[in-house]
N, C-alpha and C positions, 0 to 999 in steps of 0.2 A: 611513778612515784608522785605522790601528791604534793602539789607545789603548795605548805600550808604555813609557811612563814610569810605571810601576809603583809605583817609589820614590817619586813624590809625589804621585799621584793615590789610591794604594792600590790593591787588585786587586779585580775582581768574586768574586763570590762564586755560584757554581751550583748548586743542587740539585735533581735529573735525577731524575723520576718520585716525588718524595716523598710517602710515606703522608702520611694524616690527621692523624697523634700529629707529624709533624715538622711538617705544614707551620699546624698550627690553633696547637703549642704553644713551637714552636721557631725558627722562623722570624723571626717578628716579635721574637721577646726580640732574638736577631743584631743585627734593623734598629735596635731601642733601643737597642744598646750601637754604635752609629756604625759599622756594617758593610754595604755593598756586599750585599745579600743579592736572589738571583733564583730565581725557578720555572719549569724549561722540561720539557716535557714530550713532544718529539719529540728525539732523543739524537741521531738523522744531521744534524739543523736545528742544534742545539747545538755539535755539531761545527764547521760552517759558521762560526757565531760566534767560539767559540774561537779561530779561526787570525784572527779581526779582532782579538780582544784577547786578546792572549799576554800567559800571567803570572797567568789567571784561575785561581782552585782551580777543584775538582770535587767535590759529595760526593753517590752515587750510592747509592741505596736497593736494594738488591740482592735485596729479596725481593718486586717490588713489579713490573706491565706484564710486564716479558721474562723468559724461561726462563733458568736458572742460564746455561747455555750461550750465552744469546747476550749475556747481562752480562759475561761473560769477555771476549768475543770486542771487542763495543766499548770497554771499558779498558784492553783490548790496544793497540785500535787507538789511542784519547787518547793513551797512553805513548808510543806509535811514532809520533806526527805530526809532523813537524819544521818543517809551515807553523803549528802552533797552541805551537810553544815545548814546556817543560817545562812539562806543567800537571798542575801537585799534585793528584794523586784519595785521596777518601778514599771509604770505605764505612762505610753505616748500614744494619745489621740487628734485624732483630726478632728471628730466633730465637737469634741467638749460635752458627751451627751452623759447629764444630772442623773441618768437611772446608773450608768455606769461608775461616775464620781462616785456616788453613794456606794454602790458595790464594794469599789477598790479601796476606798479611801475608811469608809467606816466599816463594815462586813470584815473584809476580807485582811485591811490596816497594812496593807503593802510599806514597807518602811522608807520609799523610795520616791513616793507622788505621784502624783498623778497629774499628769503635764500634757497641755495643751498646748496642739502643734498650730491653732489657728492663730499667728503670729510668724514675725519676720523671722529669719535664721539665726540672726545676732541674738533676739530675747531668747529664743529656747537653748539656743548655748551658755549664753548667761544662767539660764534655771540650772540645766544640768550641770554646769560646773560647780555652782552652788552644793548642790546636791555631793557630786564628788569628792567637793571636799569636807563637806560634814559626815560624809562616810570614809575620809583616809584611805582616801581610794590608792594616794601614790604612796604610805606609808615614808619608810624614809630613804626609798629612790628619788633619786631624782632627776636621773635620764632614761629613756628605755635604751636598750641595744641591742642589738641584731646581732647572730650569730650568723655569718656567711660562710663556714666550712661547707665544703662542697658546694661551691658555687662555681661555676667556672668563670662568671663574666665581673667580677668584683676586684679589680686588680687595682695596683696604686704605682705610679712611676716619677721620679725627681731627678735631678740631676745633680750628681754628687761625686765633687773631686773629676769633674772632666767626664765626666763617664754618665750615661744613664741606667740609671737604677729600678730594675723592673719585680714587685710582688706581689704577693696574691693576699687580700685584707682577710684575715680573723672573725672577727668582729668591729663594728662602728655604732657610736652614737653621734648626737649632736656637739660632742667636745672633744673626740679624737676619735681614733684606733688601735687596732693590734695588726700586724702583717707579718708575713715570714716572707723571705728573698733566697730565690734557687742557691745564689754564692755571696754566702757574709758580706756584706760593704762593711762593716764595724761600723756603726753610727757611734758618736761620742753622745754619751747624755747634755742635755741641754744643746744640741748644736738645731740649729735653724735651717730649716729650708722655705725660701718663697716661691718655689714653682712647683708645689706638688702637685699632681692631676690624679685624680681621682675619678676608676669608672665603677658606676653602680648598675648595673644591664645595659640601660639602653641609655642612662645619665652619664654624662662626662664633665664632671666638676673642675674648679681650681678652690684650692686650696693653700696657707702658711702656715706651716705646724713648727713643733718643738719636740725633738727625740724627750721622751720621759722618764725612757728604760729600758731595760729590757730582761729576760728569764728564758730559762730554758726548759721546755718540755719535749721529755725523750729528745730525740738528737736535732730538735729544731727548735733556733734561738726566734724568738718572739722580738719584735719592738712594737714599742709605744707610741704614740704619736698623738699629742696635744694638739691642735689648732687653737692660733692666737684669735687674739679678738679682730681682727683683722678680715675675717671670713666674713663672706657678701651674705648679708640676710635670705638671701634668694638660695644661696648655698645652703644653707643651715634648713631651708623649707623642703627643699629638693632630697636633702638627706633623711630627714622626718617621714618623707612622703614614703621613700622608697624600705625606710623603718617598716611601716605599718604595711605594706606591700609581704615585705619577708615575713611576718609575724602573722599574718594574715594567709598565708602558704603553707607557711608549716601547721596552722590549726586547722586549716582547711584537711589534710590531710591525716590530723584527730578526727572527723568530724565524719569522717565519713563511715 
């Protein structure tokens, strides 16, 4: 199903063959600042994608896998697809080379820029955030979240009423969760806990949340779980990281 509400999901985010310098220093800043951000690394596979979710950007490392020539010839073809939408290409270069500018930027009119990576990793974050957001890149989300169904190592445990409390998370963002627990504790809405621990695979968090809610789907009650503002910034980086991890998992396994 094509993911084409754009407007309130936000849009993917692609980057097609990315050197070292983008994807070790640029990449993940993106995922920090609440951005949709992917690595794919077959451009015909990518294509495939695209036309499931129209609306996605493009930003294509041009000096990087294919010969000038045939990086032309596929951002041809992206502009020209009309099953994958209008999808915004921009280009990242290393050398800054004026025969290419000319190409991308007048010829070919990439809507995206043409960004030069001969600079520090702060400035070209700064470019492409820029960039991101004159394209409403995050519509009006405004956190990403992870679905962790079938996950076996994603679990959350507190200590509630004497007893500890052990289950398995939902989903998570940077502002709570959802989890279900083998045997109902009844959380009370609004009740507090400050020793929640939270493992994300190989991450083992602390966290202070506030029950939200809870619903039932089919015969397993769901809660909610807010974190207050109280959460270590290093928490909040570590949960982002391993965001972009899952999300990066599951499209890997589009992609192929």
């Amino acid at each position: 199903m094509a993911d084409d509400n754009t407007d309130l999901v936000g849009k993917k985010i692609f980057f097609i063959h990315p050197s070292v310098f983008v994807q070790n220093d640029i990449i993940g800043e993106l995922a920090q600042q609440e951005y949709e951000v992917y690595i794919a690394r077959d451009e015909q596979k990518l294509q495939r994608v695209l036309r499931k979710y129209p609306g996605s950007i493009v930003f294509a490392s041009i000096e990087e896998t294919l010969s000038p020539g045939k990086w032309e010839t596929w951002i041809r073809q992206i502009m020209t697809d009309k099953a994958a939408g209008d999808v915004p290409i921009g280009v990242l270069s290393n050398t800054g080379n004026e025969d290419f500018r000319r190409l991308y930027l007048n010829t070919l009119k990439v809507p995206c820029g043409f960004i030069s990576l001969r600079t520090d990793a702060s400035a070209v974050t700064k470019t492409l955030l820029e960039i991101l957001k004159t394209a409403d890149a995050k519509g009006r989300r405004k956190y990403i979240r992870a679905d962790t169904r079938g996950e076996t190592m994603t679990t959350i445990n507190f200590p509630c009423n004497g007893d500890l409390v052990n289950g398995e998370i939902r989903d998570i963002s940077v502002v709570g969760l959802s989890c279900v627990f083998s045997e109902d504790p009844e959380l009370e809405k609004n009740a507090l806990f400050s020793d929640i621990q939270i493992k994300l695979q190989s991450a083992l968090l602390k966290a202070e949340g506030i029950v939200f809610g809870s619903r039932m789907e089919g015969n397993e009650k769901i809660y909610v779980l807010v974190f207050t503002q109280k959460i270590d910034p290093a928490v909040r980086t570590k949960i982002k990281t391993y965001i972009q991890k899952n999300l990066q998992s599951r499209m890997d396994a589009e992609l192929k």
